[in-house]
CHARMM internal coordinates of N, CA and C (Angstrom, degrees):
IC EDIT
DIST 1 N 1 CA 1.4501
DIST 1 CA 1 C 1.5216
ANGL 1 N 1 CA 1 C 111.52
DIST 1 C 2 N 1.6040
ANGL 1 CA 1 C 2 N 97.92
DIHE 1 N 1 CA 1 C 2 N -47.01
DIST 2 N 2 CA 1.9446
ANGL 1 C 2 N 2 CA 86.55
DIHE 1 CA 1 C 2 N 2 CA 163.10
DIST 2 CA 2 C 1.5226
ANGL 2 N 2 CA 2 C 136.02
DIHE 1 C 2 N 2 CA 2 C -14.90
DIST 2 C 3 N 1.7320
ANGL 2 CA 2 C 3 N 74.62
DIHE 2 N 2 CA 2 C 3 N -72.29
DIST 3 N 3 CA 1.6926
ANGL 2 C 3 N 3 CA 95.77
DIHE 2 CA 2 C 3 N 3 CA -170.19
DIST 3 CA 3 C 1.6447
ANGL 3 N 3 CA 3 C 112.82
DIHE 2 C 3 N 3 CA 3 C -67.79
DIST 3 C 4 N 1.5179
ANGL 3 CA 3 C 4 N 105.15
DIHE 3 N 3 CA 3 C 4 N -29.95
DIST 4 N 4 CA 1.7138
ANGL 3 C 4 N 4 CA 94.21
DIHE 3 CA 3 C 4 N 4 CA 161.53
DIST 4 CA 4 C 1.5415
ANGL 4 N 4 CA 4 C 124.93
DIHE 3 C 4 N 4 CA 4 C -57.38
DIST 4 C 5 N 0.7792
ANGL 4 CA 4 C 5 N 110.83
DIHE 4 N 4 CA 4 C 5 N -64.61
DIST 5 N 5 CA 1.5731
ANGL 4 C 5 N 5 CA 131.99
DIHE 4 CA 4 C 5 N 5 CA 169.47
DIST 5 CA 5 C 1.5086
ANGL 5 N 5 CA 5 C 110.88
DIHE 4 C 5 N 5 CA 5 C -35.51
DIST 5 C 6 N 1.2528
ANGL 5 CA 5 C 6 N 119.28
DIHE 5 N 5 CA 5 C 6 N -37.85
DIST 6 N 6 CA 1.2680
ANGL 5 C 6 N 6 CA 125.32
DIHE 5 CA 5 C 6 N 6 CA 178.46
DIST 6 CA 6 C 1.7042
ANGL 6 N 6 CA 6 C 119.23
DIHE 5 C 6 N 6 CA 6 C -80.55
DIST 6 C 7 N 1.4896
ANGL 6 CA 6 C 7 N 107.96
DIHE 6 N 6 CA 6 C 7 N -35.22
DIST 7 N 7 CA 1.4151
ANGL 6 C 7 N 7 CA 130.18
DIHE 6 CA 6 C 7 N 7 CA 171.39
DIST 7 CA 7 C 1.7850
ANGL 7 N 7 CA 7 C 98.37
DIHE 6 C 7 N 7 CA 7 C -63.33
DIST 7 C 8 N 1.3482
ANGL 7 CA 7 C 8 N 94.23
DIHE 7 N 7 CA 7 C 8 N -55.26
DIST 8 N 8 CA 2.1899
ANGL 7 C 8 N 8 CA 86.40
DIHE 7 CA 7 C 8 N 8 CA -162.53
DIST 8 CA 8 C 1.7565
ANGL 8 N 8 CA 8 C 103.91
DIHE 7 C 8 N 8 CA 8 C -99.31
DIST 8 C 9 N 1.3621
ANGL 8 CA 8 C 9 N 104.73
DIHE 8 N 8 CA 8 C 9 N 20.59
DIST 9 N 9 CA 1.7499
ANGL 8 C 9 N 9 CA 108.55
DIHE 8 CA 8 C 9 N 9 CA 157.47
DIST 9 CA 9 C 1.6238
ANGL 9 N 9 CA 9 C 101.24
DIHE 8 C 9 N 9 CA 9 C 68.06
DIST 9 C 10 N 1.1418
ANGL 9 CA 9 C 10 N 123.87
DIHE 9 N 9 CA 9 C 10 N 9.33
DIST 10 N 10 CA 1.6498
ANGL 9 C 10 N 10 CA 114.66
DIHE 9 CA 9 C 10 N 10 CA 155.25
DIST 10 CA 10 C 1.0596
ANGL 10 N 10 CA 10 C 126.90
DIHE 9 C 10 N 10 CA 10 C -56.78
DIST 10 C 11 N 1.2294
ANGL 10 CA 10 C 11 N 130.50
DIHE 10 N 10 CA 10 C 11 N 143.54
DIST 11 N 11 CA 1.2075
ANGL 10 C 11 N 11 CA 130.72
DIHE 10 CA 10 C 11 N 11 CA -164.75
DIST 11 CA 11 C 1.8379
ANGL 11 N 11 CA 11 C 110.73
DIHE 10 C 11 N 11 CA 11 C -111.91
DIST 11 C 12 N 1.5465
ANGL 11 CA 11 C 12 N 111.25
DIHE 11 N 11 CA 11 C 12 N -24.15
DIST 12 N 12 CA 1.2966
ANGL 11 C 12 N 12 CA 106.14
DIHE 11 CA 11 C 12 N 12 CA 165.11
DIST 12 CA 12 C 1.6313
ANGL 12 N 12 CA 12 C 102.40
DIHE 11 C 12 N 12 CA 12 C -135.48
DIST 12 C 13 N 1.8021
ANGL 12 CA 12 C 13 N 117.81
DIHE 12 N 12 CA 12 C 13 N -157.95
DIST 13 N 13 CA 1.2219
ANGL 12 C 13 N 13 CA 100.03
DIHE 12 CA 12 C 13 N 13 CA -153.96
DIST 13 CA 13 C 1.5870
ANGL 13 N 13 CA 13 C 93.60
DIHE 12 C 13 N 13 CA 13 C -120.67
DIST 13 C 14 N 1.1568
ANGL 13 CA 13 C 14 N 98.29
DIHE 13 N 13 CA 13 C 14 N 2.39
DIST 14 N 14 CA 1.6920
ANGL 13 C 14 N 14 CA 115.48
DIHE 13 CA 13 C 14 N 14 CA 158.85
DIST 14 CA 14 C 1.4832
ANGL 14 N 14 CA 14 C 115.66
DIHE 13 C 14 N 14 CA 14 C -61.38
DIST 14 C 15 N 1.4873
ANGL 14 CA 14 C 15 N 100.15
DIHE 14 N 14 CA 14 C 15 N -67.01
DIST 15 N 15 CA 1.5391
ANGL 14 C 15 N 15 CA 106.93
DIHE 14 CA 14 C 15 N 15 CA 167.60
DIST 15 CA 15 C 1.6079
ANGL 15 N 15 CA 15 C 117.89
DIHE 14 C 15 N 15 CA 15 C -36.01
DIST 15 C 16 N 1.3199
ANGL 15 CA 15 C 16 N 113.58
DIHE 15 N 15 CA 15 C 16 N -59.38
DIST 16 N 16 CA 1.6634
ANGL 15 C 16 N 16 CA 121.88
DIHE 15 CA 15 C 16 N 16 CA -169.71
DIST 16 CA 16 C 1.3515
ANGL 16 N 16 CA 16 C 94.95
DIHE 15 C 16 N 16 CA 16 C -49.63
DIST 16 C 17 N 1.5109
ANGL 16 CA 16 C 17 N 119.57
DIHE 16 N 16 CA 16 C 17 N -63.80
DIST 17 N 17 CA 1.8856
ANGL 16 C 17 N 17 CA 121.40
DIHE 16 CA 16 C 17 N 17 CA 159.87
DIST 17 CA 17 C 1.6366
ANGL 17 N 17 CA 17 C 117.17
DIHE 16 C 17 N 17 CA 17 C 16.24
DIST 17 C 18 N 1.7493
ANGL 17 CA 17 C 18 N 69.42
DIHE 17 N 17 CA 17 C 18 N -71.93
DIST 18 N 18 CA 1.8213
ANGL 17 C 18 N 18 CA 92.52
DIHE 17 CA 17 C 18 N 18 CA -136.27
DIST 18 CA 18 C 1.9824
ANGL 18 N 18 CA 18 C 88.66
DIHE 17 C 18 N 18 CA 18 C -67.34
DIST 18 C 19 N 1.2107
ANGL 18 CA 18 C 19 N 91.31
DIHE 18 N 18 CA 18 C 19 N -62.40
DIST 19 N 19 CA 1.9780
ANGL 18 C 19 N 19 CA 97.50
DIHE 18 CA 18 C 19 N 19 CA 179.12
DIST 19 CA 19 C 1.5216
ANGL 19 N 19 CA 19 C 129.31
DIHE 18 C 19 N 19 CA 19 C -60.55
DIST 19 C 20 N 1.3746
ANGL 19 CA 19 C 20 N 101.05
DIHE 19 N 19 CA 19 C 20 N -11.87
DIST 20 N 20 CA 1.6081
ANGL 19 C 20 N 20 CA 95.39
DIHE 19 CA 19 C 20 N 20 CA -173.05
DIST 20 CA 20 C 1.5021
ANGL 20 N 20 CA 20 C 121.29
DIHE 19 C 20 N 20 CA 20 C -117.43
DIST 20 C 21 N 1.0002
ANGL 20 CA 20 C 21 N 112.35
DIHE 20 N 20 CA 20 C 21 N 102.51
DIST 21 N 21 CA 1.9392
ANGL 20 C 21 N 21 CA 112.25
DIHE 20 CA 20 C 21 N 21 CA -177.58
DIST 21 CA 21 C 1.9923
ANGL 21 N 21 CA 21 C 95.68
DIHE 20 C 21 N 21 CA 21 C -112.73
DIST 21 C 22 N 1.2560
ANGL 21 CA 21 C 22 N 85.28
DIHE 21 N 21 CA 21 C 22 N 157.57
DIST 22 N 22 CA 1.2711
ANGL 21 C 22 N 22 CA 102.25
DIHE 21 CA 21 C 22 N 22 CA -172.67
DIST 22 CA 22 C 1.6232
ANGL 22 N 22 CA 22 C 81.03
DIHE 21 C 22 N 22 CA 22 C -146.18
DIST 22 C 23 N 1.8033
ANGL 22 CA 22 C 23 N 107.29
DIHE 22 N 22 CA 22 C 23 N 147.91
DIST 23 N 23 CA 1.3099
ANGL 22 C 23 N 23 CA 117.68
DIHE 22 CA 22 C 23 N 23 CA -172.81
DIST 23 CA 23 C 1.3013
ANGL 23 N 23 CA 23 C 93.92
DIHE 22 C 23 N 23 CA 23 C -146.64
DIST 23 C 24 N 1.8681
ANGL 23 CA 23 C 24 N 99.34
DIHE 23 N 23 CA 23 C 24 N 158.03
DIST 24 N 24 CA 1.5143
ANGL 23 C 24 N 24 CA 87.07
DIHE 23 CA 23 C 24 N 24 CA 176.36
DIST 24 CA 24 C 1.3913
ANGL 24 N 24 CA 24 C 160.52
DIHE 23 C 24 N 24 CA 24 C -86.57
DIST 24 C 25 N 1.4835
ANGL 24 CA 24 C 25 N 107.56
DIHE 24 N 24 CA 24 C 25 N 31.75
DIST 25 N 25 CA 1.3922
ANGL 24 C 25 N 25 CA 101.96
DIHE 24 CA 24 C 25 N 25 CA 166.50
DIST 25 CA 25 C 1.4035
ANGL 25 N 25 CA 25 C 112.56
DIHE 24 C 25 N 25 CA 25 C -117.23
DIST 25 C 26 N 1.8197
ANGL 25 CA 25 C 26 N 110.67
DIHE 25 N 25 CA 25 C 26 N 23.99
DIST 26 N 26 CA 1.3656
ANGL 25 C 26 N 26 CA 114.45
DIHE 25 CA 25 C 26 N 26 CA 146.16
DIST 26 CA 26 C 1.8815
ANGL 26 N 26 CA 26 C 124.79
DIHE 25 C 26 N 26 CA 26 C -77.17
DIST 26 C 27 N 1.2939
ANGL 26 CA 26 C 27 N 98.53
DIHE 26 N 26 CA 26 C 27 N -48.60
DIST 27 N 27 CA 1.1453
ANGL 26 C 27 N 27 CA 116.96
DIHE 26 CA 26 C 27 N 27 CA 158.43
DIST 27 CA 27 C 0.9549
ANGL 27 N 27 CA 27 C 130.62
DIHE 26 C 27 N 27 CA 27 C -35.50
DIST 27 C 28 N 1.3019
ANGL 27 CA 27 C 28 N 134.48
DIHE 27 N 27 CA 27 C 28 N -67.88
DIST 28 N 28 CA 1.6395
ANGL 27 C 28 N 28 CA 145.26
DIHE 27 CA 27 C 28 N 28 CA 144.84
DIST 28 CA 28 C 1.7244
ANGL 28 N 28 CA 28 C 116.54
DIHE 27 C 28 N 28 CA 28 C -18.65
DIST 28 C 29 N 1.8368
ANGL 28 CA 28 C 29 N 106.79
DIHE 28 N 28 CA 28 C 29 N -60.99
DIST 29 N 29 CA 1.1487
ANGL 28 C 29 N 29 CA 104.23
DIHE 28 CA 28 C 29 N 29 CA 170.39
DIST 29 CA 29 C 1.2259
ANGL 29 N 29 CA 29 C 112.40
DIHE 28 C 29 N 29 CA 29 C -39.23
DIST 29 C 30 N 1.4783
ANGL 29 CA 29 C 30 N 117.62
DIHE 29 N 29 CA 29 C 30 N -69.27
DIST 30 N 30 CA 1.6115
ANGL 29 C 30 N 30 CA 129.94
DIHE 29 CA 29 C 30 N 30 CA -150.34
DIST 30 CA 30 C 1.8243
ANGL 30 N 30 CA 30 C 99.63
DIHE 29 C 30 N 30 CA 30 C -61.93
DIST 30 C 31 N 1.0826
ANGL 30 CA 30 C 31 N 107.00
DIHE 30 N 30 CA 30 C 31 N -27.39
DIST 31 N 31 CA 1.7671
ANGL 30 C 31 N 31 CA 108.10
DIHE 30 CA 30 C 31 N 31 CA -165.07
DIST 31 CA 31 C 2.0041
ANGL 31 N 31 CA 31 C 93.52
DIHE 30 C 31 N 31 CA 31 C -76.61
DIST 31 C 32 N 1.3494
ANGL 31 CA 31 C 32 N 98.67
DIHE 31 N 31 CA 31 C 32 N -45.79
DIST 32 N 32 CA 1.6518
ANGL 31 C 32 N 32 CA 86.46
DIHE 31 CA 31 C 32 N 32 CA 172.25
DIST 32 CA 32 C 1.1247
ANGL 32 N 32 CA 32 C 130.97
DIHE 31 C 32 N 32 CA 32 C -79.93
DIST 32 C 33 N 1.4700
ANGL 32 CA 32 C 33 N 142.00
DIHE 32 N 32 CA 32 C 33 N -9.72
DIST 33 N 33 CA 0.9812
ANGL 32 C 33 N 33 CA 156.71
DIHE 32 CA 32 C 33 N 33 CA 116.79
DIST 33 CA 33 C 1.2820
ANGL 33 N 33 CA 33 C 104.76
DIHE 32 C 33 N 33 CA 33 C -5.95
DIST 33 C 34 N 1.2070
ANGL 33 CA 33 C 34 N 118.27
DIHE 33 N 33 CA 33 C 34 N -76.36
DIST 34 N 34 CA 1.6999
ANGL 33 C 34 N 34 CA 115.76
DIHE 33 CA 33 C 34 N 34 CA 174.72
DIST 34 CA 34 C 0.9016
ANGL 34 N 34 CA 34 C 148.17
DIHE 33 C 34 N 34 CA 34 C -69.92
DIST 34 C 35 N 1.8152
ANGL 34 CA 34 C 35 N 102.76
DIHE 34 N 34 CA 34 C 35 N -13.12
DIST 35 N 35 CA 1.5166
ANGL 34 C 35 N 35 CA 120.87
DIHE 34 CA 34 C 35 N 35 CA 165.88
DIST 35 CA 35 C 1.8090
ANGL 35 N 35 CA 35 C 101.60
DIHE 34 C 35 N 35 CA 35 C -77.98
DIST 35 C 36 N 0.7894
ANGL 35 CA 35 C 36 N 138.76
DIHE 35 N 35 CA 35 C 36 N -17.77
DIST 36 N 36 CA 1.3296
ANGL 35 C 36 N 36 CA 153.28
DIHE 35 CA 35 C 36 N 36 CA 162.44
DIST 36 CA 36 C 1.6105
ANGL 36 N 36 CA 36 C 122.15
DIHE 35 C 36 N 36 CA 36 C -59.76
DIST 36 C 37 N 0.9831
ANGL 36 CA 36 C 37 N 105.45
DIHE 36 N 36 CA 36 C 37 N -62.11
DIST 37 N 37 CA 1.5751
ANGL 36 C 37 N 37 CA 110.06
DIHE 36 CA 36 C 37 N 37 CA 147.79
DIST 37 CA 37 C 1.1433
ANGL 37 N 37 CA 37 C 130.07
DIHE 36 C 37 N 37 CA 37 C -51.34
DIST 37 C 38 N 1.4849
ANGL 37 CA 37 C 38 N 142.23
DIHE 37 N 37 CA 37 C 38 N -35.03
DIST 38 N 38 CA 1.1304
ANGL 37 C 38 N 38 CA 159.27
DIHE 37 CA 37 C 38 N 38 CA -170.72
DIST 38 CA 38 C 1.2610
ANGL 38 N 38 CA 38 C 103.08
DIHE 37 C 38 N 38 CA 38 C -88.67
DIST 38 C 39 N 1.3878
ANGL 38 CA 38 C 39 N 119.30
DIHE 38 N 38 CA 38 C 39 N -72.44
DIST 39 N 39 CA 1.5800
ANGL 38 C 39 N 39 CA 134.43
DIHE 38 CA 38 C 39 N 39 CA 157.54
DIST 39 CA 39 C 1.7030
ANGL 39 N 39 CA 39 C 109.40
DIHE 38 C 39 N 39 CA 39 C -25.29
DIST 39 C 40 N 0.8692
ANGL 39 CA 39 C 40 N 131.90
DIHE 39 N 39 CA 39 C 40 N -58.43
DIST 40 N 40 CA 1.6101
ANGL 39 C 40 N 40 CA 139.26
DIHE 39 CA 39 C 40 N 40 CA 173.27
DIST 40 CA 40 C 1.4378
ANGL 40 N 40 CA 40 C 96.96
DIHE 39 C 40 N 40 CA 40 C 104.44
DIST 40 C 41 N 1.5085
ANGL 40 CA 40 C 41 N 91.98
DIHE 40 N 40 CA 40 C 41 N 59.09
DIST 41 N 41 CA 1.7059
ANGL 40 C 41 N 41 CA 96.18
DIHE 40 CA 40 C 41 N 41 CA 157.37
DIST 41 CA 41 C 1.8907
ANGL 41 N 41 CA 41 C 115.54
DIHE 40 C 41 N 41 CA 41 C 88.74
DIST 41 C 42 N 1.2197
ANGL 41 CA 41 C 42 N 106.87
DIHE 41 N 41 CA 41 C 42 N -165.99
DIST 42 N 42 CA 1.5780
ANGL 41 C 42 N 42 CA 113.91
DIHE 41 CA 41 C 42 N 42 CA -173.30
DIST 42 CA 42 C 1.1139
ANGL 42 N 42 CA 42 C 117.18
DIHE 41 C 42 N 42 CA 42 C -64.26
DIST 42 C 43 N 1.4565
ANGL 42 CA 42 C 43 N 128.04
DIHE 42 N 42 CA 42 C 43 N -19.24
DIST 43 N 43 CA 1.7345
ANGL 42 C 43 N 43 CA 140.43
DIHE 42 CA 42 C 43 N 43 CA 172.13
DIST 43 CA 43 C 1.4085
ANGL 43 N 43 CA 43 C 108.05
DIHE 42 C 43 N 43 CA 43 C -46.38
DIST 43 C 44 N 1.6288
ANGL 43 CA 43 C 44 N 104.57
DIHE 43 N 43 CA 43 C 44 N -36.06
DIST 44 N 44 CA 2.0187
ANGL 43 C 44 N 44 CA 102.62
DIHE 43 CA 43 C 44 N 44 CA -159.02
DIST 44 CA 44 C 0.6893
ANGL 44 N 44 CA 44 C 108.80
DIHE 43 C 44 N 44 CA 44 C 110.06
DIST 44 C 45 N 1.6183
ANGL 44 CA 44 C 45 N 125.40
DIHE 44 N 44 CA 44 C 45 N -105.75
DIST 45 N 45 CA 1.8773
ANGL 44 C 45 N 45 CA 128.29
DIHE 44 CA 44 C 45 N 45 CA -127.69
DIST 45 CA 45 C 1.4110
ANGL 45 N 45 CA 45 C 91.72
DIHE 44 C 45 N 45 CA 45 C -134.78
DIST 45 C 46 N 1.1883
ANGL 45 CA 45 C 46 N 94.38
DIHE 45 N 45 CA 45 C 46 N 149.57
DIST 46 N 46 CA 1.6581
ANGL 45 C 46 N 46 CA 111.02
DIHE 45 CA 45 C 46 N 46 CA 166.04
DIST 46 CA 46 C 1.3193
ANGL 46 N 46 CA 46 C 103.90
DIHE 45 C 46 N 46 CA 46 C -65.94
DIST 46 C 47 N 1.5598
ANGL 46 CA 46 C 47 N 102.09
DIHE 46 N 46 CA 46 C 47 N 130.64
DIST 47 N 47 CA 1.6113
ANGL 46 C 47 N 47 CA 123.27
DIHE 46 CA 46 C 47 N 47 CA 167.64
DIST 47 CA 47 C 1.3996
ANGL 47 N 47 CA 47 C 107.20
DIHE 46 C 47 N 47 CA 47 C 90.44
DIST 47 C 48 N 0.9265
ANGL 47 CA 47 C 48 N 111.33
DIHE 47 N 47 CA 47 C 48 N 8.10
DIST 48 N 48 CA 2.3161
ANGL 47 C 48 N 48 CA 121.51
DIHE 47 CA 47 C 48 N 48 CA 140.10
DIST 48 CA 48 C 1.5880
ANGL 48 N 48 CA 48 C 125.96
DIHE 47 C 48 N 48 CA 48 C -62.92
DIST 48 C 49 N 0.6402
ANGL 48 CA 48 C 49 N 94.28
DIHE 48 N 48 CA 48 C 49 N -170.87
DIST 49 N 49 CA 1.3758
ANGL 48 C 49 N 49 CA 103.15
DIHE 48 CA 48 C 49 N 49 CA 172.02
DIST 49 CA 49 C 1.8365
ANGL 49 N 49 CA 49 C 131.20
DIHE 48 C 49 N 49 CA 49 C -56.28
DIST 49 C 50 N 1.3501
ANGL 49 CA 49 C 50 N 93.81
DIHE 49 N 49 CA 49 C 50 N -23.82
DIST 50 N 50 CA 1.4825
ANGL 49 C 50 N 50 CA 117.05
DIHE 49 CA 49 C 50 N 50 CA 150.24
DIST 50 CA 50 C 1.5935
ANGL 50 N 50 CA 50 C 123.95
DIHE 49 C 50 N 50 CA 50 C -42.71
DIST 50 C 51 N 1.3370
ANGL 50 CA 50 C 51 N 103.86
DIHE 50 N 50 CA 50 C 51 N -35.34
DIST 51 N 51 CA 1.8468
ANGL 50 C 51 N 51 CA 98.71
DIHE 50 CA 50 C 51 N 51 CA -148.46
DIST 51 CA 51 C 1.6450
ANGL 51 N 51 CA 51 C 86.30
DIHE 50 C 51 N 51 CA 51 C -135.11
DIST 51 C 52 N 1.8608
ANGL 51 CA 51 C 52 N 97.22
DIHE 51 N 51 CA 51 C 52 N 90.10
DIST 52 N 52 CA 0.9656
ANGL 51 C 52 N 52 CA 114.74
DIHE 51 CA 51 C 52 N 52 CA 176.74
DIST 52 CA 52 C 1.8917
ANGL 52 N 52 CA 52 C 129.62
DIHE 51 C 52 N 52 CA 52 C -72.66
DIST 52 C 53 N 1.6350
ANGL 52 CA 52 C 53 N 115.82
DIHE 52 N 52 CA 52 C 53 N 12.56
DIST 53 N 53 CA 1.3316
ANGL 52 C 53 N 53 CA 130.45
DIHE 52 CA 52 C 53 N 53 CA 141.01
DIST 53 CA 53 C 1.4587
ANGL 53 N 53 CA 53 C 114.75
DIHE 52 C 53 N 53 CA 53 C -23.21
DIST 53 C 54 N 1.3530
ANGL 53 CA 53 C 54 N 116.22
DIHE 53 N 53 CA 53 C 54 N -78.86
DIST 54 N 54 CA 1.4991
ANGL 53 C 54 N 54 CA 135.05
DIHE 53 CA 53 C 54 N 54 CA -159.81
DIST 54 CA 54 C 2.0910
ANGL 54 N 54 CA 54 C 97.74
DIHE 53 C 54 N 54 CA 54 C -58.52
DIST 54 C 55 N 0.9851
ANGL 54 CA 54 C 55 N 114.00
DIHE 54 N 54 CA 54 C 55 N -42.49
DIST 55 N 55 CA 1.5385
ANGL 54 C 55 N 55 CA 116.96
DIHE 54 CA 54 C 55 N 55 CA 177.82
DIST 55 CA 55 C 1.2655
ANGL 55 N 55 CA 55 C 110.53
DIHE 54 C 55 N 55 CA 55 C -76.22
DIST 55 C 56 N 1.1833
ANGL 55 CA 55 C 56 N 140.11
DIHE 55 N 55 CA 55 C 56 N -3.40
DIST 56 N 56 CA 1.4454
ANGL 55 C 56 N 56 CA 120.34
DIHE 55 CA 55 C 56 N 56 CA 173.64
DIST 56 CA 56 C 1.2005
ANGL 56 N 56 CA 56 C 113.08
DIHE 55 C 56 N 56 CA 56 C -118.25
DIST 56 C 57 N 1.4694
ANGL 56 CA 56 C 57 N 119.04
DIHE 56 N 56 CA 56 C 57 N 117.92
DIST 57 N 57 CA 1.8719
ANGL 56 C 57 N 57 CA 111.78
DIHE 56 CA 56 C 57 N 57 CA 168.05
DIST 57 CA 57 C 1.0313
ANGL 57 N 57 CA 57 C 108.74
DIHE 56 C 57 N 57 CA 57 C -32.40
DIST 57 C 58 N 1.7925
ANGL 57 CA 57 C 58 N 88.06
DIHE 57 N 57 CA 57 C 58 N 174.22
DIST 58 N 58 CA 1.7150
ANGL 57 C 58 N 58 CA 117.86
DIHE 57 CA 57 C 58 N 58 CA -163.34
DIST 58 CA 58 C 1.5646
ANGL 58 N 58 CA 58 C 84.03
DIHE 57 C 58 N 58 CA 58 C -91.67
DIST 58 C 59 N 1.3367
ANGL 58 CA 58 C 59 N 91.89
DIHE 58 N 58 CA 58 C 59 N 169.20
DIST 59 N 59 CA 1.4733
ANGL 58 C 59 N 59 CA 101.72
DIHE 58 CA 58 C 59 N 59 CA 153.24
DIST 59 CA 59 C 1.6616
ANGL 59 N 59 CA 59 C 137.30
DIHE 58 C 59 N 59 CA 59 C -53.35
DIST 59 C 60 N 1.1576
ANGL 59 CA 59 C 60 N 118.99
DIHE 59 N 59 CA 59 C 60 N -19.80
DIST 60 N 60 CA 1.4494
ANGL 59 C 60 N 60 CA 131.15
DIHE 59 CA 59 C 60 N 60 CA -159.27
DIST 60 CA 60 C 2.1272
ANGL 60 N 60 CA 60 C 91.42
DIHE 59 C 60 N 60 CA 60 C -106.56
DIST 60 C 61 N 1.1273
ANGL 60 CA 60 C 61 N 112.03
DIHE 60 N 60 CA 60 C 61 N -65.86
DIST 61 N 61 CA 2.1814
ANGL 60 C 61 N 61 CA 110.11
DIHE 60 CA 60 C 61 N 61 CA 157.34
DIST 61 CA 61 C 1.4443
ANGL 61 N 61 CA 61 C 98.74
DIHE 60 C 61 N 61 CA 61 C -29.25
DIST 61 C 62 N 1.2024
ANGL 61 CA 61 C 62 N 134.95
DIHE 61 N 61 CA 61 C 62 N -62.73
DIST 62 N 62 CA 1.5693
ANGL 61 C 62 N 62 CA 123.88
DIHE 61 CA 61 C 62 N 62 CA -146.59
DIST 62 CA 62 C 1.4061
ANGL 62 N 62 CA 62 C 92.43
DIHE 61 C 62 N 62 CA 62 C -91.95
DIST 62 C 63 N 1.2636
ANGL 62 CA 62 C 63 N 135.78
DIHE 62 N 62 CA 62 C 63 N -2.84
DIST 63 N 63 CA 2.1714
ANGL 62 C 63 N 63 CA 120.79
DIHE 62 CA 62 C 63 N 63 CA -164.16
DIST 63 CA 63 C 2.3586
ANGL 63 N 63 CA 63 C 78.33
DIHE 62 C 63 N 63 CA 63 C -94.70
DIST 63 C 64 N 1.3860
ANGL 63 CA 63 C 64 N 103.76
DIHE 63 N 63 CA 63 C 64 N -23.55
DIST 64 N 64 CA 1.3942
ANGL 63 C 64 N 64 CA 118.20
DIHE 63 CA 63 C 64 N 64 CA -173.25
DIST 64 CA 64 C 1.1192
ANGL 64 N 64 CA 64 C 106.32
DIHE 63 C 64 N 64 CA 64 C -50.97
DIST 64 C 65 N 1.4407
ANGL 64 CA 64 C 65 N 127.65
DIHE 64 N 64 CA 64 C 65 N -75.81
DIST 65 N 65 CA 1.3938
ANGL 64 C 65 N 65 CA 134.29
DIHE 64 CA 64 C 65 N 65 CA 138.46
DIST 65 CA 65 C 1.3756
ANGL 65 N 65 CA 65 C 151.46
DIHE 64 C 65 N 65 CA 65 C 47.84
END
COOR INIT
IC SEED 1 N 1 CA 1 C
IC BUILD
């Protein structure tokens, strides 16, 4: 809350109160936003095309080689 307060120049935490609403389809934004990050980006879901594990042989394919 500091660092909010410090960003939008409030001076107490009453103030931040009184001026700051957030509604929900800010909320929503911000939550996917982070599922996005988490997700590893525009792909989606873990274990897509993201999660370059599944594409590389094992050890025992590559001694093949």
């Amino acid at each position: 809350m500091e660092v909010a307060r410090a960003i939008t120049g409030h001076v107490t935490q009453r103030m931040t109160e009184h001026y700051s609403h957030v509604d929900v389809g800010e909320k929503k934004a911000a939550v996917e936003g982070m599922l996005k990050l988490v997700r590893g980006g525009p792909m989606g879901k873990a274990g897509d095309a993201t999660d370059t594990r599944k594409h590389q042989p094992d050890a025992s394919k590559r001694a093949l080689n």
